[in-house]
N, C-alpha and C positions, 0 to 999 in steps of 0.2 A: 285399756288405756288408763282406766282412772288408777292401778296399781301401777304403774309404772310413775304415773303425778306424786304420788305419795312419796315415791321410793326417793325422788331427787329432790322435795320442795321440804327446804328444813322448817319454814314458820308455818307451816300447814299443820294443824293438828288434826292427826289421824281417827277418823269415824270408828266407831265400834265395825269390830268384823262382823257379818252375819255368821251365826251357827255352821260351822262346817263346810267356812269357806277359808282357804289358805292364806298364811302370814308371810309375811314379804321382810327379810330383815336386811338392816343393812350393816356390812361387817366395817369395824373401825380400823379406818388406814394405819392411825398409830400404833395400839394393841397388834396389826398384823406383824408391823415392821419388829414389833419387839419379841414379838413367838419366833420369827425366824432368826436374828439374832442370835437370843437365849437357847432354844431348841432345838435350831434348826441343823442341817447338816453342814461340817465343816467346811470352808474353801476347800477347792483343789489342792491348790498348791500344797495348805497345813498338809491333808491327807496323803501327798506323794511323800513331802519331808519325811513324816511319820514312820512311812511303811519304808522308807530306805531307811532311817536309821533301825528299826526295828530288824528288816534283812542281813545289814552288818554284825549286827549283836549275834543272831543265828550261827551265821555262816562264821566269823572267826573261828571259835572252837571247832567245828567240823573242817577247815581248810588244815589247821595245825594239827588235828589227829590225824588225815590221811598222810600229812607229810611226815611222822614220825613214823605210822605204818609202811611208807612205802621205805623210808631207811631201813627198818626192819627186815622186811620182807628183800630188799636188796641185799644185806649181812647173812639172813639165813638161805639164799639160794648161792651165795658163794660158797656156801660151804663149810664157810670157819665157824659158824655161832653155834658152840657147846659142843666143837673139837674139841682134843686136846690139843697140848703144846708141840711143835713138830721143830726140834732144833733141826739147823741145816748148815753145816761146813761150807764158807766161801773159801778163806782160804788160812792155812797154816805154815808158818815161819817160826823157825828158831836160828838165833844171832850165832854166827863162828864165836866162839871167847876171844875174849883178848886177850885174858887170862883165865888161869885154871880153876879158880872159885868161885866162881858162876856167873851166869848169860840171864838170856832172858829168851821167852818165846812168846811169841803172838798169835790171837786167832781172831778172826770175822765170822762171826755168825747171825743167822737171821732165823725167826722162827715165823714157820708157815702156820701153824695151828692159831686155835681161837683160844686158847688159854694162857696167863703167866706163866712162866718157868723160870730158872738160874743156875747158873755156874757155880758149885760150890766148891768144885777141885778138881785137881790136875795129876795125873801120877803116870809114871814111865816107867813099864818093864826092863827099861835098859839101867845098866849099872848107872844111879847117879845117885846126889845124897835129894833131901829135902825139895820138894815140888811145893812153890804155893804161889799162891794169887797175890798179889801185891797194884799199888798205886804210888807214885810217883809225886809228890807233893811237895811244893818252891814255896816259902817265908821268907820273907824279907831276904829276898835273895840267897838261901839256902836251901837244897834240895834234900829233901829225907825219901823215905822208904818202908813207907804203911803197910802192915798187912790186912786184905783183902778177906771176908767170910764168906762172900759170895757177889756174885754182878750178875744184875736181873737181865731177864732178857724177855722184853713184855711181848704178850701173843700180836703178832702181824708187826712185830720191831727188828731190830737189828742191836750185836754187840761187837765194839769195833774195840779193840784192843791197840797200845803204838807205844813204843818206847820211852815217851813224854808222859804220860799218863796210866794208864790201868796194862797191868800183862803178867804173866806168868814167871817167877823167878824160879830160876833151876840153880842149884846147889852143887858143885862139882858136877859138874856136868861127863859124859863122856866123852874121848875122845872121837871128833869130827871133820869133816873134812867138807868144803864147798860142794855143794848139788845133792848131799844126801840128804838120806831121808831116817829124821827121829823117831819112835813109836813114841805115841802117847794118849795118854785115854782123858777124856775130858765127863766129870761126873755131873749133872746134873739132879737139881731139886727132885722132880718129879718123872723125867723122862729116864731111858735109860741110857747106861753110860755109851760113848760114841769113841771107838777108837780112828786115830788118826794118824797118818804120817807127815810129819811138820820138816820143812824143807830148809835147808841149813843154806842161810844166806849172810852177805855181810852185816856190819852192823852200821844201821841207818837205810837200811834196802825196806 
């Protein structure tokens, strides 16, 4: 009893202790409130903020690597990633002349491979003069007539050819007649040349 008197009575001055009997302290309310404070462990709450902003910062880079992995890995189970180029005939048209000095021919192509390829030229085993690639080009209300060194045809695209725009000029042409059929070889950059039968239709078909 009489340590417990001591412990609570502030104007009490404490007796010497006997020899090897125990010390009774008492800890300061204020000093405690300031250790926890300064020392002590974080709110909750800080320590949820914390750990989710710390989670986002991880996790970004690992969400956008799998997503680039899994396009990846989608490209190369199709098939195409470090094919080559596979041009592919949709379809072939050459114009009736109007006159004897020359037409023009069309082609659609698509290429099924995984790499670039192009159109560098056009030739015909049949009697005619000069085969080339040409574009069709309107200034200020005047239409000229470019020649063409080649029209890419990029891996997984399409090359659409049309009388307005990009096609094949043939040079005296030979004689033709509606529903037949012209030989012609179409040469590419890289692949190899593709012969074709191009179907003689009006002009504007």
């Amino acid at each position: 009893m009489r340590e417990k008197s001591v412990s609570q009575t502030t104007d009490a001055v404490p007796e010497p202790s006997a020899p090897g009997s125990a010390v009774s302290t008492t800890a300061d309310p204020a000093a405690g409130a300031t250790g926890a404070s300064a020392g002590g462990p974080a709110p909750r709450k800080s320590r949820l903020a914390l750990n989710k902003g710390a989670l986002t910062a991880v996790l970004a880079p690992v969400i956008a690597c799998a997503v680039t992995l899994g396009v990846l890995t989608a490209w190369t189970a199709s098939g195409a990633a470090g094919s080559p180029a596979e041009p592919t005939l949709v379809d072939a048209r050459i114009m009736l002349p109007s006159n004897p000095e020359a037409t023009a021919a069309l082609f659609n192509l698509t290429n099924e491979g995984g790499a670039d390829d192009a159109l560098v030229r056009v030739s015909t085993p049949a009697k005619a003069g000069r085969v080339m690639l040409s574009r069709n080009v309107h200034e200020n209300g005047v239409g000229t007539m470019q020649m063409v060194s080649a029209a890419s045809l990029p891996a997984g695209g399409k090359l659409e050819m049309s009388a307005t725009g990009l096609d094949v000029m043939v040079e005296n042409p030979p004689p033709m007649r509606l529903g037949e059929r012209v030989p012609l070889v179409l040469h590419f950059r890289d692949s190899e040349p593709m012969r074709v039968n191009a179907l003689v239709v009006r002009p504007g078909s």
